[in-house]
N, C-alpha and C positions, 0 to 999 in steps of 0.2 A: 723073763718073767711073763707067764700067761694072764691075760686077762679073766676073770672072773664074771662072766654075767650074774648078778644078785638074781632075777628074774627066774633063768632058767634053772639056779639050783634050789631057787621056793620049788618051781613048778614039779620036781624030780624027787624034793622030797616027800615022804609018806606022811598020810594024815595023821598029825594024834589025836584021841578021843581026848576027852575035858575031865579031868579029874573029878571025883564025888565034891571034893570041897571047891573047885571051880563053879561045879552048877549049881551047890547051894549060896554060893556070894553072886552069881551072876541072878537067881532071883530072890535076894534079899535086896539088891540094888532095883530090881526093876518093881518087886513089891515096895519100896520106900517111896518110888520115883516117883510109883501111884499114889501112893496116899496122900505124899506130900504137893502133888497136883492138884488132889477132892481138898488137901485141906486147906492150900492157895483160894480154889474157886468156891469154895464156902464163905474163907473170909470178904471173897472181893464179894458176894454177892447178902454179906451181910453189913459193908462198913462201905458201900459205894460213893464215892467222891464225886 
């Protein structure tokens, strides 16, 4: 039984591009991740403890 390097068969294999509905959830996540940051530092900078 041959050994398998995981490694070297990532590296061999061919890039794939991101699908249309990959790049629209990958910035709906990073659109949310903003917002929901401004609206963290909104609250802390309006209810400070």
């Amino acid at each position: 039984m041959a050994k398998v390097n995981i490694a070297d068969e990532l590296r061999n294999q061919p890039a794939e591009p991101l699908l249309p509905i990959e790049k629209k959830l990958i910035g709906w996540s990073f659109g949310l991740g903003v917002a929901l940051l401004i609206v963290l530092g909104v609250i802390n900078h309006l209810l400070p403890q």
